[in-house]
C-alpha positions in Angstrom: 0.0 0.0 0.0 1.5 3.4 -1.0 1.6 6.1 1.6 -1.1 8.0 0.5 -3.2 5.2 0.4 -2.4 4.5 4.1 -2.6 7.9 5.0 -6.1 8.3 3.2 -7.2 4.8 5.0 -5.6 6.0 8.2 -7.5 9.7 8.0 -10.8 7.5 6.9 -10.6 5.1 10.3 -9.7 8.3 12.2 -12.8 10.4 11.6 -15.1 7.0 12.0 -13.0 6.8 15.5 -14.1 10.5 16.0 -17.9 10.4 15.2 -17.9 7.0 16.8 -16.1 9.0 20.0 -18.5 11.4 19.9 -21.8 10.2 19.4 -21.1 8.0 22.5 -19.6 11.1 24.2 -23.2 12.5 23.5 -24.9 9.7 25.6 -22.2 9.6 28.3 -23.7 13.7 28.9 -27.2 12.9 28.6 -27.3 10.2 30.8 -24.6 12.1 33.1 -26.7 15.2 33.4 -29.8 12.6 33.7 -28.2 11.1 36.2 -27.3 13.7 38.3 -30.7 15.2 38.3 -32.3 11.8 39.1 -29.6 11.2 41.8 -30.9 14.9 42.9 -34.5 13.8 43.3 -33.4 10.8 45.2 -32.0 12.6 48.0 -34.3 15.5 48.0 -37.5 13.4 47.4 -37.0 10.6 49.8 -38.5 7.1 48.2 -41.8 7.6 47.5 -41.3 11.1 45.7 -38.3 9.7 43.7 -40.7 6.6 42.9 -43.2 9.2 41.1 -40.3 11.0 39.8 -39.3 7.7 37.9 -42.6 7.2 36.6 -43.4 10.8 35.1 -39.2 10.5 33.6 -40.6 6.9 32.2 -43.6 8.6 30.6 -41.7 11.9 28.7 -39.1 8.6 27.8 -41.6 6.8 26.2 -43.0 9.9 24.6 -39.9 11.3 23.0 -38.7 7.8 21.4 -42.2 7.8 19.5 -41.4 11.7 18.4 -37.7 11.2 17.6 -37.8 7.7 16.1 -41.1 9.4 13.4 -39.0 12.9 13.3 -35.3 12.2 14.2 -34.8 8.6 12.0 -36.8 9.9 9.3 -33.8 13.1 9.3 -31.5 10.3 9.3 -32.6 7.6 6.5 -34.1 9.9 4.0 -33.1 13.2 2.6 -34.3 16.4 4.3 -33.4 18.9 1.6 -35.7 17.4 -0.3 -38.8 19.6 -0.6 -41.3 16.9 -0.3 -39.5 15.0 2.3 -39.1 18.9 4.8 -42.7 19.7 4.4 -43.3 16.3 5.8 -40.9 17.2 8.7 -42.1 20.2 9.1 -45.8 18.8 9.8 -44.4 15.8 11.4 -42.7 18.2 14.0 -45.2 20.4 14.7 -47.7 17.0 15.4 -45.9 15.2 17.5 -44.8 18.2 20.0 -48.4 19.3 20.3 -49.2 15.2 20.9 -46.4 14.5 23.3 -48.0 17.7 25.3 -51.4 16.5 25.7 -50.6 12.7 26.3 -47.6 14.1 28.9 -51.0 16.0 30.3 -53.4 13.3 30.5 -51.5 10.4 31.7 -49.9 13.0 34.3 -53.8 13.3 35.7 -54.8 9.9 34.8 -52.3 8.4 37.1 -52.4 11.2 40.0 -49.2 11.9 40.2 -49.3 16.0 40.4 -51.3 18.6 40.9 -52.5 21.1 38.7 -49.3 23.1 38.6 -47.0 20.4 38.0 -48.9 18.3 35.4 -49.1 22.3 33.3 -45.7 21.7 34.1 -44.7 18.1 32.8 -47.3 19.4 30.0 -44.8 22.5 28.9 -41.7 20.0 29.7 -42.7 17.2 27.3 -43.4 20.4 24.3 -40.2 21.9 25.0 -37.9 18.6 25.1 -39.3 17.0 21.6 -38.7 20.2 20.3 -35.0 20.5 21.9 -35.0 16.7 21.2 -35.9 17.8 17.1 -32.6 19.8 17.2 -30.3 17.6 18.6 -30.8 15.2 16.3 -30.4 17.9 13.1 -26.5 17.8 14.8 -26.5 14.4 14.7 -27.8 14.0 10.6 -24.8 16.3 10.2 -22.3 14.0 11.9 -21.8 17.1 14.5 -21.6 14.8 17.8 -19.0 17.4 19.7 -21.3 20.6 19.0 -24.2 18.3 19.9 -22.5 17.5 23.5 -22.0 21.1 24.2 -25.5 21.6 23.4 -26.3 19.0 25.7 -23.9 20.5 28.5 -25.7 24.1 28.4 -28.9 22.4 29.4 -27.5 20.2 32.0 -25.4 23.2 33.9 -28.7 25.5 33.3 -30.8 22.9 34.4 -28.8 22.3 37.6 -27.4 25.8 38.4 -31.7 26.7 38.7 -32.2 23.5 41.0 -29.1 25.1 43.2 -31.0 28.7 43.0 -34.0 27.7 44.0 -33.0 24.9 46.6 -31.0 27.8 48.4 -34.3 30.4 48.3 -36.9 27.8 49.5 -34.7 25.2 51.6 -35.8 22.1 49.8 -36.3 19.8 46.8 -40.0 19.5 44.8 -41.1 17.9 42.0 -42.6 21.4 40.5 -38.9 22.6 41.4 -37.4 19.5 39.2 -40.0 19.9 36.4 -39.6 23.9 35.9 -35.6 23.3 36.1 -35.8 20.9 33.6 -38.4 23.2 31.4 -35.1 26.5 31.6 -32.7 23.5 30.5 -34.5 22.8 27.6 -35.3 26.1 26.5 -31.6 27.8 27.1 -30.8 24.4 24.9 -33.1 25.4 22.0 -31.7 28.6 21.9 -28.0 27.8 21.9 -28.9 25.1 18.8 -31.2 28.0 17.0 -27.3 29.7 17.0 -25.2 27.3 16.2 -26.7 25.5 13.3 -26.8 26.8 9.6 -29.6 29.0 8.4 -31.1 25.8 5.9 -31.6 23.5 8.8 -34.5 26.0 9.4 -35.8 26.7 5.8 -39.7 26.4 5.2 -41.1 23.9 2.2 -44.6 23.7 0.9 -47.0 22.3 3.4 -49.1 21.1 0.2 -48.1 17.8 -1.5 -45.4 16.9 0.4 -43.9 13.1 1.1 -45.8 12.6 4.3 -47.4 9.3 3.4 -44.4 8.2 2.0 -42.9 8.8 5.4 -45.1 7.4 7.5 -45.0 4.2 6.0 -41.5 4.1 7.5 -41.8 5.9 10.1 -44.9 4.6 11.6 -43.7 1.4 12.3 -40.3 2.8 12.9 -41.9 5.0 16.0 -43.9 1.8 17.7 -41.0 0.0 17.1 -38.7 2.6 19.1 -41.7 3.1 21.8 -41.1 -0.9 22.9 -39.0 -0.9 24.8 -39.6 2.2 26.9 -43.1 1.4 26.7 -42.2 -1.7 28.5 -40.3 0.1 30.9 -43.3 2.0 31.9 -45.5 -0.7 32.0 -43.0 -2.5 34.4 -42.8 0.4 36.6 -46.3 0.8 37.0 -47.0 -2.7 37.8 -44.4 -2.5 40.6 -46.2 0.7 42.2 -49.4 -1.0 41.9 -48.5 -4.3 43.3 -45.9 -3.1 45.5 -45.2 0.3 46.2 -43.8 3.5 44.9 -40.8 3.2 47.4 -40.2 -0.2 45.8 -40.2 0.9 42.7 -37.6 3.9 44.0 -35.0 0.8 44.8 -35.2 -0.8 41.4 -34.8 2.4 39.5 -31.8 3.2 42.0 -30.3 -0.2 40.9 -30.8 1.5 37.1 -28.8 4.5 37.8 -26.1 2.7 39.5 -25.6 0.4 35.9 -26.9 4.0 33.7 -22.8 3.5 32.2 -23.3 0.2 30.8 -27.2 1.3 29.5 -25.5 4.8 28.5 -22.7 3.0 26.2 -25.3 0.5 24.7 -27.8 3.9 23.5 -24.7 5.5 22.4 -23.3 3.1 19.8 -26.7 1.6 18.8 -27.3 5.3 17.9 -24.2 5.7 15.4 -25.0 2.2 14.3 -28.0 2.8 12.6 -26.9 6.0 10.9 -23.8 4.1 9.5 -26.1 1.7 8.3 -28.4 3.5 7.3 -25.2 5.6 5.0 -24.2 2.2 3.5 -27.5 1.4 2.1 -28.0 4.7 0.5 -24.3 4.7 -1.1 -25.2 1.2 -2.6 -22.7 -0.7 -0.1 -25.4 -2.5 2.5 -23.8 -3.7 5.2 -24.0 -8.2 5.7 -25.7 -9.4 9.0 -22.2 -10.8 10.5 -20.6 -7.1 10.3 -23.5 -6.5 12.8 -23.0 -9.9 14.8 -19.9 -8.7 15.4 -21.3 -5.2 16.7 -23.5 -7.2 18.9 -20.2 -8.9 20.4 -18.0 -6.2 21.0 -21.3 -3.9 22.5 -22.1 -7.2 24.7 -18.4 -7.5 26.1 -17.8 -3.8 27.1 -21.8 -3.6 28.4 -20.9 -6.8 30.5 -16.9 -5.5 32.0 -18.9 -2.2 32.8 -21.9 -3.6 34.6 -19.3 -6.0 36.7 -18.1 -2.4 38.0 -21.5 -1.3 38.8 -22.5 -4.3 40.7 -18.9 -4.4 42.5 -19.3 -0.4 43.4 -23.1 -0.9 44.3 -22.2 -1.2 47.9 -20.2 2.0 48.3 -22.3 4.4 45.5 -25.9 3.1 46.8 -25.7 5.6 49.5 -24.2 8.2 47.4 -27.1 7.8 45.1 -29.7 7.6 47.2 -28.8 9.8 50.6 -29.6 7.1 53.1 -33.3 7.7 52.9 -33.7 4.6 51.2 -31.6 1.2 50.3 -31.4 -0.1 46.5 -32.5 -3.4 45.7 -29.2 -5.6 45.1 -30.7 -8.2 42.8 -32.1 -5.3 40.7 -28.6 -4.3 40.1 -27.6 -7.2 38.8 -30.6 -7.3 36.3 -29.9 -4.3 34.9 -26.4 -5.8 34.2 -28.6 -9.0 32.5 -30.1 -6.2 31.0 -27.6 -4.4 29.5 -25.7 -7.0 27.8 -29.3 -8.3 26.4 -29.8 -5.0 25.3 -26.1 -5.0 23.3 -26.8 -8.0 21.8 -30.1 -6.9 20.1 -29.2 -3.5 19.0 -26.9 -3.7 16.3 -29.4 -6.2 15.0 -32.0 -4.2 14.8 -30.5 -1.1 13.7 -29.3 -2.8 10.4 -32.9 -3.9 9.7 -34.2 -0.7 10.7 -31.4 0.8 8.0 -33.2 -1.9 5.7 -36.7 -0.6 6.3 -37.6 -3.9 7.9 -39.3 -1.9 10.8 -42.4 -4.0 10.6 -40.2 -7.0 11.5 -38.1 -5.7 14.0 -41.3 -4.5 15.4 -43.2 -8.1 15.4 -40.0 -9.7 17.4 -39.2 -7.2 20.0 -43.2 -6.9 20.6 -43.7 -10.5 21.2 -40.4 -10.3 23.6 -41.6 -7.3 25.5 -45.0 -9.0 26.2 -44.2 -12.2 27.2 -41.4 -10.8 29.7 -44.3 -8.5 30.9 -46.8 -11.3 31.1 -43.7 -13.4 33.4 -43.4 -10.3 35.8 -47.1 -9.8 36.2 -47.7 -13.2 36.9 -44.5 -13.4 40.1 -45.7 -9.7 41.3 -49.5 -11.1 41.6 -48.0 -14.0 43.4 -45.3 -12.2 45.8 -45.1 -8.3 45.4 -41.5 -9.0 46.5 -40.2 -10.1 43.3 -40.2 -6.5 41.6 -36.2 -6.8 42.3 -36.8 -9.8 38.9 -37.8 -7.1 37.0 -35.2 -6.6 34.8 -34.6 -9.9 34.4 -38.1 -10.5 33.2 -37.2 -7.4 30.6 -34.1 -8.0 29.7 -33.8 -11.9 29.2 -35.7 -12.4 26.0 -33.6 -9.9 24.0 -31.0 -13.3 23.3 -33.7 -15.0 21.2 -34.8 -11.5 19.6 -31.1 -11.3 18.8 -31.3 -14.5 17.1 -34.2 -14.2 15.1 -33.3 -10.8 14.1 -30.2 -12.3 12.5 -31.7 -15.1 10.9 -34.2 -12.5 9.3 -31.2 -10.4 8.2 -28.9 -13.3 6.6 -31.9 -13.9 4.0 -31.4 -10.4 2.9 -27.6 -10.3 2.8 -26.0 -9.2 -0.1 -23.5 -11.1 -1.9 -19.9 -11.0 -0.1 -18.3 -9.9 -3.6 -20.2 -7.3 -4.8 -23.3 -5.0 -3.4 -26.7 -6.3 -3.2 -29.6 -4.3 -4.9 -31.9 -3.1 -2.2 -33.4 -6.3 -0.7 -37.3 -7.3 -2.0 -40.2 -6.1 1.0 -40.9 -9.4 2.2 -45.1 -9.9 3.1 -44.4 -8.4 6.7 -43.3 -5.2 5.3 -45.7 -2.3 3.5 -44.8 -1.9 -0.3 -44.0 1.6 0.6 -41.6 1.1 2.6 -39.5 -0.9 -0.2 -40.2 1.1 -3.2 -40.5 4.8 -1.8 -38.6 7.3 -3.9 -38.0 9.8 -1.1 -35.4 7.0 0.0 -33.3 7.4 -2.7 -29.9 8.6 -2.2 -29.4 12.4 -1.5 -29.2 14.8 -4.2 -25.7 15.9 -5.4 -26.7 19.7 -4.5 -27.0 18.8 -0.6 -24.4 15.8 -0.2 -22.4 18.8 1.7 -24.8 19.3 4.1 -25.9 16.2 5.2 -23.2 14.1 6.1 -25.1 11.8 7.6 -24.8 9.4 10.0 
């Protein structure tokens, strides 16, 4: 190899090292700043105020990976310059934030866990963080992980240097307190992206004619897809309030914030994943299922060596975490672990058929997983209300045989190991549109410098 072939290789691995580096870089802030405003409400709270803390968080979770799965993967697989394909954005946007508002509103009331003041509250938070949500995820169709991380810094120090205001001028800790904290972090957040990115991120397009059904055949499977698993999640926690208690809920989710490194890494490289999938399909180079089998190993090893540390530091962080009001649940710790590795093994699996437009599929095997693991913890909770510390067990477990009929699915539509494959045929699970829409073509020559996408 001459040396301007290595040093063109050499440059190429270097920049996928960097956008690699930094889209995980982006998770490790999110879930830090996530974290440390959970870890907040743990102390400040006590158990049974953290336990409805974790269930409204589970709620605006669930809510934004319907909105950014529709808005943010459509961004991501399909080109946004087109005219057709923004004026579906556009509209999609403007849906989903008024949605995610109302359904934040109504579930708020429906299970009783505010008052007026803070369910206008958790109502304002859920509009404001799709839309924050919306922009962070224009940085990351531009490859722009580092600008996205400062982004993500400005609401985490807003968002906590308000807590630290307001703790010190009322002498305590609420959940109105938390919400409107979270509400400044956001906003400051919006601004700073309104800034920093171009002037055609924001362009208009005709809201007449646009690609939107094109689009939603993708990305309405893609969006119930994405809400599994933190659907599940929610369903999960509310079975453990009901059967057991809020506080008991509040020492499972402190067993998820001691492991939130190993669930942080997993998010993180799932999330580059699909974009570099998603690249190689449109530039007529599809990735093969063993390139992501071998994803799935790597992810699984590092999740496992880092949820070994959590469970080996539980003892001495529990009480960091928590303040002493209240003890986390050691055998929840290690399911999160079980968890996590699960989790690492399914991801890259599914991100390649997602980059495939198999979203139908990938939504038929992770639904049947997530119910059945449901069903199991239902059934032990209605039997002995002691065995929510199974609970991520029960969640985590089945992703090994999703992981295995995700790749059999995928090897069917490898292409050929000498040459690329033409884009596979929608088998009878998946919508013709999905297959054959022309808003899925490869981006147009005029915008291949803006998008750069992942």
């Amino acid at each position: 190899m001459s040396r301007a072939a290595a040093g063109r290789v050499a440059g190429k691995v270097g920049r996928l090292l960097s956008s690699a580096g930094g889209a995980v870089t982006v998770q490790f802030v999110t879930a830090g700043g996530s974290l440390v405003v959970q870890a907040l409400a743990a102390r400040g709270l006590g158990a049974d105020g953290y336990g409805a803390y974790a269930l409204f968080t589970a709620v605006l979770v669930m809510i934004t990976a319907v909105q950014t799965a529709w808005v943010g993967d459509t961004l991501t697989v399909f080109d946004r310059f087109d005219p057709r394909v923004r004026g579906a954005l556009l509209l999609s946007v403007a849906g989903t934030v008024a949605a995610g508002a109302a359904v934040g509103a109504v579930i708020s009331v429906a299970m009783g866990l505010a008052d007026a003041s803070g369910t206008a509250l958790f109502a304002l938070l859920v509009a404001l963080w799709l839309t924050n949500e919306t922009c962070r995820r224009i940085f990351t169709a531009r490859m722009e992980f580092w600008r996205l991380a400062l982004n993500d810094c400005s609401y985490l120090v807003v968002t906590l240097g308000v807590l630290a205001l307001w703790q010190t001028l009322e002498g305590g800790a609420t959940l109105d307190l938390l919400l409107g904290a979270m509400c400044q972090g956001c906003a400051f957040s919006i601004l700073l992206a309104l800034v920093r990115l171009p002037a055609e991120e924001y362009s208009l397009a005709p809201l007449r004619g646009t690609a939107f059904r094109e689009i939603a055949a993708f990305a309405w499977w893609r969006s119930i897809q994405a809400a599994i698993r933190p659907t599940a999640l929610l369903v999960a926690r509310m079975m453990i309030a009901g059967f057991a208690s809020t506080a008991a809920l509040a020492a499972v989710e402190a067993g998820r914030l001691l492991l939130a490194p190993a669930l942080t890494f997993v998010n993180g490289a799932g999330w580059f994943l699909l974009g570099d999938f998603a690249k190689a399909e449109r530039e007529g180079r599809p990735m093969r299922s063993r390139q992501a089998v071998r994803a799935c190993a790597l992810m699984a090893g590092i999740a496992l060596v880092m949820s070994l540390a959590g469970i080996l530091l539980a003892g001495p962080l529990g009480p960091m975490v928590t303040g002493g009001s209240f003890s986390v649940d050691g055998t929840a710790v290690v399911g999160w672990g079980v968890y996590a590795v699960c989790f690492a093994c399914t991801l890259p699996l599914a991100s390649l058929a997602t980059a495939r437009k198999r979203s139908r599929s990938v939504f038929a095997i992770r639904g049947v997983e997530s119910l059945v693991g449901l069903a199991v913890l239902a059934a032990l909770l209605a039997l002995d209300a002691r065995a929510a510390s199974i609970a991520p067990f029960c969640l985590g477990a089945g992703g090994a045989v999703s992981a295995a009929l995700l790749w059999r699915m995928l090897r069917r539509g490898d292409p050929p190991a000498d040459r690329p494959a033409d884009p596979p045929a929608a088998s009878p699970a998946d919508p013709p549109a999905e297959a054959a829409s022309p808003t899925a073509a490869a981006p147009s020559e005029q915008h291949a410098a803006h998008l750069r996408t992942t």
